[in-house]
LOSE-337410 format. One record per atom (N, C-alpha, C): residue in one letter; x, y, z. Coordinates in steps of 0.02 Angstrom, whole numbers, padded with zeros to 5 digits, always signed. Layout:
REM LOSE-337410
AXYZ
...
REM end
This chain:
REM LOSE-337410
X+00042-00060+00000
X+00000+00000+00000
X+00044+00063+00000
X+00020+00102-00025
X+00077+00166-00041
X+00050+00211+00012
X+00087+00260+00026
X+00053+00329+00067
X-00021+00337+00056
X-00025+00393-00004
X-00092+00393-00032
X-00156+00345+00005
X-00149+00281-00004
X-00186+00239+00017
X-00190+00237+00078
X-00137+00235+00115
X-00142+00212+00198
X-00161+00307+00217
X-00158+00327+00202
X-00172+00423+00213
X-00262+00415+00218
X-00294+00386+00160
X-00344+00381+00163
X-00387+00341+00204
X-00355+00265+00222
X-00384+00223+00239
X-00374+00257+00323
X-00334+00297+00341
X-00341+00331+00423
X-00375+00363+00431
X-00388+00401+00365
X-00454+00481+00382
X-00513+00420+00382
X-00521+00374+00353
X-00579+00343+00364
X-00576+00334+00436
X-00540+00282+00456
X-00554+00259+00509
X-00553+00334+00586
X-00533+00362+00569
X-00544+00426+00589
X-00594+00458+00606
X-00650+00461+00541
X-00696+00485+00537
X-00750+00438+00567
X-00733+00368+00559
X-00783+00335+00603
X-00783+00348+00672
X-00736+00366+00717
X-00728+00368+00776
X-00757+00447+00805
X-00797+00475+00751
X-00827+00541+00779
X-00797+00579+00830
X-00743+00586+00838
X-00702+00648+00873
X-00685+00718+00879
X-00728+00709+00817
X-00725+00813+00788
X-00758+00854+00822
X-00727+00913+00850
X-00761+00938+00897
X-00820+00984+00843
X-00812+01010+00785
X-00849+01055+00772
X-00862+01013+00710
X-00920+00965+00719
X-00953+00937+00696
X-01015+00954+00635
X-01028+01023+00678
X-01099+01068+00640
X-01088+01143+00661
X-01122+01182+00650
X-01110+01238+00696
X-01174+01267+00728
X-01177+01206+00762
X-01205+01229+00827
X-01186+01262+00877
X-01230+01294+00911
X-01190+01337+00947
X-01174+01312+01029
X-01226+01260+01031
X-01238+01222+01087
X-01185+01168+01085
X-01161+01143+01036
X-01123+01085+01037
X-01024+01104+01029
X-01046+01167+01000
X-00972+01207+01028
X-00961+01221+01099
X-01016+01249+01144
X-01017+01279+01193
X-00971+01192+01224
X-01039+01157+01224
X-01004+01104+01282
X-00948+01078+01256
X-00936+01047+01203
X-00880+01013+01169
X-00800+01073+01173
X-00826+01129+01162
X-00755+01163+01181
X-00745+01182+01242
X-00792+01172+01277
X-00787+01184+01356
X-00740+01114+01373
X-00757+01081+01360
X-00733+00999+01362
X-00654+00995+01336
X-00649+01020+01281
X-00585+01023+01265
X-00542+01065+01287
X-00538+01119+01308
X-00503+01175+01368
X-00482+01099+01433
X-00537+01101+01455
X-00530+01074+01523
X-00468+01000+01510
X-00491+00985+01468
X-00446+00927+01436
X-00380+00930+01442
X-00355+00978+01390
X-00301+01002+01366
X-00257+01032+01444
X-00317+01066+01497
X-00264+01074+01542
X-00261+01025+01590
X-00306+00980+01619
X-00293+00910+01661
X-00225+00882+01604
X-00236+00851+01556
X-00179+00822+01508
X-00137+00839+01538
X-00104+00909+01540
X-00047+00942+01548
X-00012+00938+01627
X-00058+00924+01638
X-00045+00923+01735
X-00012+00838+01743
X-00043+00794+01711
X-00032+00708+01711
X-00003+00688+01660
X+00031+00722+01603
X+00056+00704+01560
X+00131+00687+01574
X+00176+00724+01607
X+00254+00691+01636
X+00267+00708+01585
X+00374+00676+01591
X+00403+00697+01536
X+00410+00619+01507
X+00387+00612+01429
X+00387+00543+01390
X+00393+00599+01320
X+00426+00520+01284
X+00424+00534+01217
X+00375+00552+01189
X+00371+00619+01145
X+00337+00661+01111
X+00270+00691+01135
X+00278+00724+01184
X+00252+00754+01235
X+00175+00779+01215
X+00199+00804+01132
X+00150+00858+01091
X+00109+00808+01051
X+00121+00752+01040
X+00094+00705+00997
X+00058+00664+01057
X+00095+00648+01108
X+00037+00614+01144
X-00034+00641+01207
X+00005+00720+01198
X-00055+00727+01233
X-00109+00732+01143
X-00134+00759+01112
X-00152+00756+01057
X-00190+00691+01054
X-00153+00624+01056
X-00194+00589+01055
X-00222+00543+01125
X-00209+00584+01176
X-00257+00571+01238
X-00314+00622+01238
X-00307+00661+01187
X-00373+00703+01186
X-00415+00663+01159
X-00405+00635+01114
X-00455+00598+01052
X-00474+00558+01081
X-00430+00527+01147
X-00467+00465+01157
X-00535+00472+01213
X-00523+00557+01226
X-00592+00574+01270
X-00648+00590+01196
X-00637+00544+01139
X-00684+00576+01098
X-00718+00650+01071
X-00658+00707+01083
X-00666+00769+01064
X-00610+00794+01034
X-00589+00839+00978
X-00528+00859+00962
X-00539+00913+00892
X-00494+00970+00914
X-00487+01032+00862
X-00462+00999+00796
X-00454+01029+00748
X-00379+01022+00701
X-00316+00986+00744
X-00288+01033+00772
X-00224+01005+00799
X-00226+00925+00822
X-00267+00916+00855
X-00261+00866+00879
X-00271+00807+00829
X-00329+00818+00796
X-00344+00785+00741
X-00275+00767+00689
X-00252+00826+00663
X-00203+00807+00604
X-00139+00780+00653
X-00119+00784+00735
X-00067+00752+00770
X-00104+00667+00782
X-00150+00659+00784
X-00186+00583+00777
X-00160+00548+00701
X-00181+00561+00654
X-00150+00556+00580
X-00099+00523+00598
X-00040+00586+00617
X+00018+00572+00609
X+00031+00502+00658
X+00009+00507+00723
X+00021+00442+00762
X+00002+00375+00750
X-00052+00377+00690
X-00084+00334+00676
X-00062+00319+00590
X-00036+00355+00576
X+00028+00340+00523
X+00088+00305+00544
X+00114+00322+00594
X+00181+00299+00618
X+00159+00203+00637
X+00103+00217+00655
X+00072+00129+00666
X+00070+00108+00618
X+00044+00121+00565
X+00040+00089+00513
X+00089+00082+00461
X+00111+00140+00443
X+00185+00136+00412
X+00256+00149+00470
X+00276+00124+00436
X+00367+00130+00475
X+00418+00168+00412
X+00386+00213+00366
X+00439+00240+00324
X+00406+00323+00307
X+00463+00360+00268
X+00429+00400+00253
X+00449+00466+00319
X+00436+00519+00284
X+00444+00587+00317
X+00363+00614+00331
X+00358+00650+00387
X+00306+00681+00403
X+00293+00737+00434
X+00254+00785+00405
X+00261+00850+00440
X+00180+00877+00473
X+00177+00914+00532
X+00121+00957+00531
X+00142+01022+00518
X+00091+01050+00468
X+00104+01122+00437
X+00039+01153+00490
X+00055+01229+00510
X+00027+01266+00549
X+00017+01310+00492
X-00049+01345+00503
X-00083+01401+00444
X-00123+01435+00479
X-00108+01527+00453
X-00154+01559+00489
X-00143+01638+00458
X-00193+01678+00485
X-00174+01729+00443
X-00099+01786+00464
X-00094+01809+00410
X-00004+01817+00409
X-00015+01887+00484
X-00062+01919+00481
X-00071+01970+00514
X-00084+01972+00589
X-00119+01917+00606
X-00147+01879+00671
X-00146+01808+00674
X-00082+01778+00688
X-00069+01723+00690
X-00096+01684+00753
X-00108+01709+00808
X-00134+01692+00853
X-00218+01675+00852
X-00243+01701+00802
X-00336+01712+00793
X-00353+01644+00749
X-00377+01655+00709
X-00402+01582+00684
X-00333+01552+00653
X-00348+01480+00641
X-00287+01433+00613
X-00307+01389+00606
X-00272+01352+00576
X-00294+01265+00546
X-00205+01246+00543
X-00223+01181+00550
X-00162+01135+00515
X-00172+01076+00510
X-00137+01037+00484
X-00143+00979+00425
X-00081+00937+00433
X-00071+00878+00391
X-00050+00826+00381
X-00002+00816+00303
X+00055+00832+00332
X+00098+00839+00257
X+00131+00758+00258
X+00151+00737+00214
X+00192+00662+00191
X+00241+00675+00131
X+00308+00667+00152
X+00371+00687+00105
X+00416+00737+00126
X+00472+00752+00102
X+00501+00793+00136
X+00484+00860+00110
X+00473+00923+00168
X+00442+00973+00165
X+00485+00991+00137
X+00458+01055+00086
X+00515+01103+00053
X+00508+01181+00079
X+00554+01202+00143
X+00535+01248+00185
X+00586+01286+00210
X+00605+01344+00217
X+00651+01394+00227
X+00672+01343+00321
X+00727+01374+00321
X+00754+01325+00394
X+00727+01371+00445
X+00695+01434+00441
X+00658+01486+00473
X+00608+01463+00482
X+00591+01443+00452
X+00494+01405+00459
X+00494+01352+00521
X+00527+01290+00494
X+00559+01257+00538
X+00544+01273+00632
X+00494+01231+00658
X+00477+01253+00735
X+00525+01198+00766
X+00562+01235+00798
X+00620+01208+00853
X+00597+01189+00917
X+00544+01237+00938
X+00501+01230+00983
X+00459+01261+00996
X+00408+01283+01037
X+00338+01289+01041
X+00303+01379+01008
X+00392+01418+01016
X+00376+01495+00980
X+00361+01487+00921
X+00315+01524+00892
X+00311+01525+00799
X+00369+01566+00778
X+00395+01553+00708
X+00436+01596+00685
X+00401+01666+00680
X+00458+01714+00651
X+00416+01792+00671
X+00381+01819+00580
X+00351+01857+00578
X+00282+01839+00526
X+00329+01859+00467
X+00391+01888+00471
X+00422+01898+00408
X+00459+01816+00372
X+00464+01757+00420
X+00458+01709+00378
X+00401+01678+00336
X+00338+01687+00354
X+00289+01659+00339
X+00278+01668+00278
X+00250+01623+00229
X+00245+01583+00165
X+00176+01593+00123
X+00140+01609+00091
X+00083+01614+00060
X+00072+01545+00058
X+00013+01523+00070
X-00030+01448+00069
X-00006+01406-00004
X-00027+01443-00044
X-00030+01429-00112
X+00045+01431-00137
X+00083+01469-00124
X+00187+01474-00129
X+00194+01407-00112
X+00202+01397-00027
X+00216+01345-00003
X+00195+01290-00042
X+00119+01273-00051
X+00112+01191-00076
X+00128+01196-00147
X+00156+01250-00181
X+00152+01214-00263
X+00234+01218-00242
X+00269+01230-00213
X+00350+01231-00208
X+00353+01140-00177
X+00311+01120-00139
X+00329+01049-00137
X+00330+01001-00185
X+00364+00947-00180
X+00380+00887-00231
X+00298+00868-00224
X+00276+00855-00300
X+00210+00830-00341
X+00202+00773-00303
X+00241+00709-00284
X+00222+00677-00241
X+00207+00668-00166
X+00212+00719-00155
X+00194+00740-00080
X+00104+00741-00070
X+00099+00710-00012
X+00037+00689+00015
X-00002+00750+00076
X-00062+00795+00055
X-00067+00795+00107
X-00136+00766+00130
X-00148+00759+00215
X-00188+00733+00235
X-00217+00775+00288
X-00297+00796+00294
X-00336+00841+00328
X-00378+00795+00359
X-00385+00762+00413
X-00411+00758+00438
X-00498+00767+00477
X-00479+00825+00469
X-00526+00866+00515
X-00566+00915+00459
X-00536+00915+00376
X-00572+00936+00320
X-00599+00864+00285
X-00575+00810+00324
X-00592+00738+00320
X-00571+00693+00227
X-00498+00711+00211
X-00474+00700+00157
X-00381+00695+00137
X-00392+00653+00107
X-00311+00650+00089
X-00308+00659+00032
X-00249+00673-00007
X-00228+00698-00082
X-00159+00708-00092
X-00161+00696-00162
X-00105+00744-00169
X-00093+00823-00184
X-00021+00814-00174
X-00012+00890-00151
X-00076+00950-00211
X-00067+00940-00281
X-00087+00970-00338
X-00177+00964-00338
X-00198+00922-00291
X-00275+00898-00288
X-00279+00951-00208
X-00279+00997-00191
X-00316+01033-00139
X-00348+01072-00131
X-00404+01078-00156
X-00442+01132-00176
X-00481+01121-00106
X-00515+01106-00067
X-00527+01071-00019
X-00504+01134+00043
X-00434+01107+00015
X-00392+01147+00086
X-00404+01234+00069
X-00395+01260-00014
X-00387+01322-00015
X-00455+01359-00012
X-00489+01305+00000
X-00564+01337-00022
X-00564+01358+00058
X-00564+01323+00120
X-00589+01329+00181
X-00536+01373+00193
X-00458+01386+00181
X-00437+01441+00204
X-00450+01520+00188
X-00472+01525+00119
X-00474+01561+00104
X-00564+01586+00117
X-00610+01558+00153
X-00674+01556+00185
X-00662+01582+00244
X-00591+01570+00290
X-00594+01585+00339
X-00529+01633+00366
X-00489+01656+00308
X-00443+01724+00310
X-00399+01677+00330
X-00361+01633+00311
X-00312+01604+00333
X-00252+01615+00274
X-00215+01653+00269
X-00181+01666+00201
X-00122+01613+00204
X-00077+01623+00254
X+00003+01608+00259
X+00022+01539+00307
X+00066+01477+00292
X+00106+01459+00318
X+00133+01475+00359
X+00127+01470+00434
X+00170+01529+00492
X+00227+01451+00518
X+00208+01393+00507
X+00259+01341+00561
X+00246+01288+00521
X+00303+01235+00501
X+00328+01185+00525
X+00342+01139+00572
X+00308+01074+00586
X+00353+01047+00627
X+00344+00966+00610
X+00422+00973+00601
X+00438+00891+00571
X+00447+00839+00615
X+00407+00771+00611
X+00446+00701+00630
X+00456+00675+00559
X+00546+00646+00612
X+00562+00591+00581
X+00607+00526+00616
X+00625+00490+00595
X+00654+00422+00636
X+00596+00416+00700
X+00554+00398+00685
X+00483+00388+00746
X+00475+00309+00713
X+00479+00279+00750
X+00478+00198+00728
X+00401+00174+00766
X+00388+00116+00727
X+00332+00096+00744
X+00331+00080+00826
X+00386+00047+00865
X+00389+00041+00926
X+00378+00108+00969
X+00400+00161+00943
X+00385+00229+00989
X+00307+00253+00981
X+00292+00231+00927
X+00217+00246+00903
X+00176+00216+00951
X+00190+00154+00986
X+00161+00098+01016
X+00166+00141+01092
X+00235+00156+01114
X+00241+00190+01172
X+00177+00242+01179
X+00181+00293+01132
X+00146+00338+01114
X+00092+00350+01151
X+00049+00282+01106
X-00011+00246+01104
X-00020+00237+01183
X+00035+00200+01219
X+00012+00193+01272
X+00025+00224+01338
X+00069+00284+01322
X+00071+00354+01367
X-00020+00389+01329
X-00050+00385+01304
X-00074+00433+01293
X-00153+00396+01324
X-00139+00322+01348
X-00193+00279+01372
X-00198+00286+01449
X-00132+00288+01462
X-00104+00284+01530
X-00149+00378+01573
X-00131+00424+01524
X-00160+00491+01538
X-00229+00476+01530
X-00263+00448+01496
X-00357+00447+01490
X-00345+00416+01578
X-00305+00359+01601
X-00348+00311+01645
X-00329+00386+01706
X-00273+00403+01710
X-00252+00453+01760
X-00320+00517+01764
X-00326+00535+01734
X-00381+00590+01714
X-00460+00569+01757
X-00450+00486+01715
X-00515+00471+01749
X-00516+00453+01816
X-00457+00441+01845
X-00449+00428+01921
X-00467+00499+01950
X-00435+00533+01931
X-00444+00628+01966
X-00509+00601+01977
X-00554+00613+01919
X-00627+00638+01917
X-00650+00567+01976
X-00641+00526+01991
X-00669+00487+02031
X-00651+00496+02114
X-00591+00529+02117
X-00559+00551+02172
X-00595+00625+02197
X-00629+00665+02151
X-00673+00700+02185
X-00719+00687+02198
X-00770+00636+02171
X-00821+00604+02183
X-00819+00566+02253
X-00744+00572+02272
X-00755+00522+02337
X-00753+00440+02344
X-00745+00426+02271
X-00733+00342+02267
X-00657+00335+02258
X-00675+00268+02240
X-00584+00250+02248
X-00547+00241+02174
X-00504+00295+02168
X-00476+00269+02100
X-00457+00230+02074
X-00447+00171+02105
X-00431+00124+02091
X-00457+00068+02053
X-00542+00092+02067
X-00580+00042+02022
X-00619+00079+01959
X-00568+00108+01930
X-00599+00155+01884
X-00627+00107+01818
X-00606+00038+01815
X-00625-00004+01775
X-00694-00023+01775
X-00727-00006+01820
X-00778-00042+01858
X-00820+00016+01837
X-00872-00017+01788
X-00926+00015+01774
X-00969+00043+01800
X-00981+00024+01840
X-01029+00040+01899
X-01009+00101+01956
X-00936+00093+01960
X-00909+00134+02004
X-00921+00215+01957
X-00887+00196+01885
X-00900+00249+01845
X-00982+00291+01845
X-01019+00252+01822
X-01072+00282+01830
X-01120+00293+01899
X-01080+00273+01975
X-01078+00325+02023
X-01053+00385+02008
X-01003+00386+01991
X-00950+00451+01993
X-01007+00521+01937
X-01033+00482+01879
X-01088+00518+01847
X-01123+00538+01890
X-01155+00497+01934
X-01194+00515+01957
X-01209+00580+02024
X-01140+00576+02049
X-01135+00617+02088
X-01088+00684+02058
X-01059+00687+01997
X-01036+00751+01950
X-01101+00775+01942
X-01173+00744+01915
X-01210+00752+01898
X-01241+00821+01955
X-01235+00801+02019
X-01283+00848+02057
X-01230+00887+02101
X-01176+00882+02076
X-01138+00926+02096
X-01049+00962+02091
X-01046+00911+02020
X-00982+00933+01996
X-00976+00997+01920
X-00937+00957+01886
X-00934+01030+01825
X-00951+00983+01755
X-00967+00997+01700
X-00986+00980+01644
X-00921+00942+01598
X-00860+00977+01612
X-00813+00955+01598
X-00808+00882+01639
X-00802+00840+01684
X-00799+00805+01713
X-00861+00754+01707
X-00916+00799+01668
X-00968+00726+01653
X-00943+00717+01584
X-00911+00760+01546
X-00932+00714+01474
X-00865+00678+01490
X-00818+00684+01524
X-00769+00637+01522
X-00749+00540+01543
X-00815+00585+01582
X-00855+00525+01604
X-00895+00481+01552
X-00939+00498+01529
X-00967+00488+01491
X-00948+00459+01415
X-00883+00503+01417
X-00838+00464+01342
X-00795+00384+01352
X-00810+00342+01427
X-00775+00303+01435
X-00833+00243+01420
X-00886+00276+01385
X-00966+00198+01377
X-01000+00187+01414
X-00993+00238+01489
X-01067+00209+01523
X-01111+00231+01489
X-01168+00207+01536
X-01233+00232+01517
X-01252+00278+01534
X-01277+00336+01512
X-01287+00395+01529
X-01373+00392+01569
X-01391+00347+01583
X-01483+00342+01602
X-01479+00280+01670
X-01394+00263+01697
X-01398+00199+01730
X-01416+00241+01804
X-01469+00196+01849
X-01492+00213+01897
X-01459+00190+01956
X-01453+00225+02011
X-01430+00197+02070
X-01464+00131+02089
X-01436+00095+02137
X-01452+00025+02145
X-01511+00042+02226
X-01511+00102+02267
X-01538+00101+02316
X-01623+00099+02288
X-01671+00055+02308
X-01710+00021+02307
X-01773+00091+02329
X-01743+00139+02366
X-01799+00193+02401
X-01754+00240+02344
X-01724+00277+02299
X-01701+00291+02263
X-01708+00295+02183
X-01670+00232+02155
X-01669+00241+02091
X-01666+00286+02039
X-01618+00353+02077
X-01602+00381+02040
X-01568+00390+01979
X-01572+00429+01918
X-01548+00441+01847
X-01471+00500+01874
X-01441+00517+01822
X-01403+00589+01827
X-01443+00643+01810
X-01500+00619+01791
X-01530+00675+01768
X-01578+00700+01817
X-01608+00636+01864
X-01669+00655+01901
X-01621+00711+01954
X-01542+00679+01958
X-01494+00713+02027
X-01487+00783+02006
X-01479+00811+01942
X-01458+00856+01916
X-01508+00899+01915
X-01575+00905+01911
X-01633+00927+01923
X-01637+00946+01979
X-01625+00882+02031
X-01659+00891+02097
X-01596+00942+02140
X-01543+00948+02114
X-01509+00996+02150
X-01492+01058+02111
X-01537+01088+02050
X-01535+01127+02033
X-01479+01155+01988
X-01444+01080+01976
X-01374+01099+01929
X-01408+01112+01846
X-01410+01144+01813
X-01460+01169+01767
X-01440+01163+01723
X-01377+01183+01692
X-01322+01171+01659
X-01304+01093+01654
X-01282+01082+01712
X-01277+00987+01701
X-01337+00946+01662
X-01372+00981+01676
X-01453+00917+01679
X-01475+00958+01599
X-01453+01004+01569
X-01438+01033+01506
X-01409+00989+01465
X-01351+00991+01479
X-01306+00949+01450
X-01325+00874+01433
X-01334+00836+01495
X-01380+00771+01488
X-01409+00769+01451
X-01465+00826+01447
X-01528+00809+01384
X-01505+00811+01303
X-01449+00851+01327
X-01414+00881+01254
X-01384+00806+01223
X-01354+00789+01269
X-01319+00702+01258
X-01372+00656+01271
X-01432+00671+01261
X-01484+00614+01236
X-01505+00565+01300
X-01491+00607+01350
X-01513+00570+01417
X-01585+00576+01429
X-01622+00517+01429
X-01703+00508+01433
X-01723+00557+01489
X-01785+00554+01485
X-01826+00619+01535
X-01909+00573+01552
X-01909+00533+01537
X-01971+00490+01554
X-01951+00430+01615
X-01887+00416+01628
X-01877+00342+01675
X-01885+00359+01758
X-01943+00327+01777
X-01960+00371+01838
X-01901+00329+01911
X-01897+00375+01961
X-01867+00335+02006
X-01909+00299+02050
X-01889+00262+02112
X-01918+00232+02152
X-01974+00270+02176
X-02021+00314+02161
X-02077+00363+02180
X-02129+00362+02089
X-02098+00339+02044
X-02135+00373+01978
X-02119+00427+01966
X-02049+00466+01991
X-02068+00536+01986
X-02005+00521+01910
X-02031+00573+01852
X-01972+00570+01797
X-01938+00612+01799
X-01885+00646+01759
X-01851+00706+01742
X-01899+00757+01737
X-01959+00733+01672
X-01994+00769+01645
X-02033+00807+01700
X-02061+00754+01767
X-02076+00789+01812
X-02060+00842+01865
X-02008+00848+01863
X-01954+00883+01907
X-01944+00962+01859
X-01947+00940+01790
X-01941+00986+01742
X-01992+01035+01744
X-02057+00993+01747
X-02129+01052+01759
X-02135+01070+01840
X-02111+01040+01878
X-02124+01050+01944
X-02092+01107+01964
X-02033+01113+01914
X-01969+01173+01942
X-01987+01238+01895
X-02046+01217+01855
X-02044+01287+01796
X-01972+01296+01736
X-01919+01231+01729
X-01872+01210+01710
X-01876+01200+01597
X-01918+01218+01602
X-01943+01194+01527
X-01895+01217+01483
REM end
């Protein structure tokens, strides 16, 4: 299988795993989903340690909470390239407008060796200063014809001469110039694997926090049940960030407590203590409003009872 092919066959499998944070433009599904990804990005950073490729694996411990910008998206690609192939040069290109590099941006998934001033070139986390920066359209026709790139998060691979794709959405969204580079190379399939499992090791750490405020024991974070306690009590009194994280590990978002005079939902808890926002969110993530608890009483009821509509 050549690049080309395995480029494509990842954005697929990519795209099946619904991770995109800006899915539609809703305004509701930005609100929580980028609320979600902030909070992410800075727990990550707190439990991440020092391991090989620091920037690549938090990136893909984001994804694996099922939410992720561009960045993260086109640094998944790349990690999930390095699994699959073991050859080959790879770059993420940073794009944004030449004037306000800090304001909107995108970046992407290059394959081959970049053809790029040694200024461009990110050494580390500063951008070069805007008098290196590259016109969109300069940059990709100066690369070798066989160069691959791969968007992810515009949900497509190509070659370099096939991107209309890419110039159409930058130029939709004022993104003129090339501002960064940043290359792997010699990343072998065994570090890919490391990667993979520093960036598994941070989901389970993350999810221990969130269970450690809940008051259970981190230890049984495997334990389904324990998890969807920990829902249950974020639910009526933690932060939104901390339920969907919850929530991205497969419980059930509708599972009821086991107390018999009870039978509470997250939703009936989230109601009944006035978390409004939480019990928002729930409904937003498709959490039922009819399953009554140990009384008959539902969501729905709590909803008209509170003037909550």
């Amino acid at each position: 299988m050549n690049n080309l092919e395995i480029s494509k066959q990842i954005i697929n499998s990519i795209q099946k795993e619904n991770i995109r944070t800006e899915k539609n433009s809703s305004k509701e599904e930005w609100f929580y989903e980028g609320k979600k990804l902030k909070a992410l990005r800075e727990s990550i950073s707190k439990v991440i340690g020092q391991c090989f490729a620091p920037a690549l694996t938090t990136s893909v411990a984001t994804t694996l909470f099922k939410v992720a910008n561009c960045s993260e998206m086109a640094q998944k690609f790349i990690f999930e390239y390095f699994l699959t192939s073991n050859h080959g040069k790879i770059n993420l290109i940073f794009t944004a407008n030449k004037d306000n590099a800090r304001g909107i941006n995108h970046c992407f998934a290059l394959i081959g060796k970049v053809t790029a001033s040694e200024n461009l070139i990110l050494k580390d986390s500063k951008l070069p200063s805007s008098n290196c920066y590259v016109p969109i359209t300069n940059f990709l026709s100066n690369q070798n014809k066989d160069t691959i790139i791969a968007d992810p998060y515009l949900e497509f691979a190509n070659e370099i001469d096939s991107c209309n794709i890419l110039l159409d959405f930058s130029k939709k969204l004022n993104i003129t110039h090339v501002i960064g580079v940043l290359e792997y190379s010699g990343v072998s399939t065994e570090q890919a694997k490391q990667i993979k499992e520093n960036a598994e090791k941070t989901k389970e750490n993350i999810i221990k926090s969130v269970l450690t405020k809940c008051r259970l024991d981190p230890n049984e974070h495997k334990d389904i049940l324990v998890r969807e306690k920990a829902m249950r009590r974020t639910a009526m009194s933690g932060k939104i960030e901390d339920l969907s994280m919850l929530l991205s590990t497969g419980i059930n978002i509708d599972a009821q407590d086991s107390n018999p005079e009870n039978q509470y939902t997250a939703l009936h808890l989230a109601l009944m203590h006035e978390k409004v926002e939480n019990a928002s969110y729930l409904i937003f993530k498709q959490a039922k409003k009819d399953i009554p608890n140990a009384k008959g009483i539902t969501a729905n009821n709590l909803i008209s009872n509170n003037g909550q509509g």
